[in-house]
C-alpha positions in Angstrom: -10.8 8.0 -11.8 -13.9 7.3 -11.1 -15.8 7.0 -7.0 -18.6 4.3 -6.6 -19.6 4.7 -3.1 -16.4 5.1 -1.5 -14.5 2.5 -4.1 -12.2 3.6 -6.7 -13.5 1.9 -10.0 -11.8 3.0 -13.2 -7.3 3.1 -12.4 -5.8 5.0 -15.1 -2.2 3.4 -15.9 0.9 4.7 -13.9 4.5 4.2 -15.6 7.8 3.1 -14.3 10.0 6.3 -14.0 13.5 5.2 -15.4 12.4 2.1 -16.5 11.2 0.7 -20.3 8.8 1.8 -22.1 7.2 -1.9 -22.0 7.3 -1.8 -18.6 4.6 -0.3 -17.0 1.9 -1.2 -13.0 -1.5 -1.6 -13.7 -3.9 -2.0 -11.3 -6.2 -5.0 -10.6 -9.1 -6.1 -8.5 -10.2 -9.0 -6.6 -13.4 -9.2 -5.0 -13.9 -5.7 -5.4 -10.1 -4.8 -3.6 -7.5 -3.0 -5.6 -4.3 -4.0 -6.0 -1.1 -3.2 -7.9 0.8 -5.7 -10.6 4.1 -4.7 -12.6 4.7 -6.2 -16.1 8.6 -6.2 -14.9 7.0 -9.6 -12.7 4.4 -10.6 -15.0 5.9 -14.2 -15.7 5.3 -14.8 -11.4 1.8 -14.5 -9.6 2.4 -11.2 -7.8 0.2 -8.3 -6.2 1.3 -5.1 -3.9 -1.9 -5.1 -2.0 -3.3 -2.2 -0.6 -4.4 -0.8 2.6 -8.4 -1.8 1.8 -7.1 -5.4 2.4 -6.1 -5.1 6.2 -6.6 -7.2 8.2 -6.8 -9.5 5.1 -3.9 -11.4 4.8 -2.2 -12.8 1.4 
């Protein structure tokens, strides 16, 4: 992982203990905000937003 300013830039890949092989989170980013997606929900719009949001809402 890699620290611009105070912003994580580079998210390595995490994997789904338990689950597929195929199925894996990645992370994203949206104006500069990470955020989590799962393949498992990739045929819906989805994010698990993180704390860097608040007091963002959806």
């Amino acid at each position: 992982m890699a620290l611009a300013g105070d912003r994580l830039t580079n998210f390595p890949d995490s994997e789904c203990t338990g689950l597929s092989d195929d199925i894996g989170w990645q992370w994203q980013s949206w104006e500069g905000l990470p955020y989590l997606t799962c393949s498992l929900l990739s045929r819906w719009s989805h994010g698990f937003f993180t704390r860097d949001f608040s007091p963002r809402g959806p």
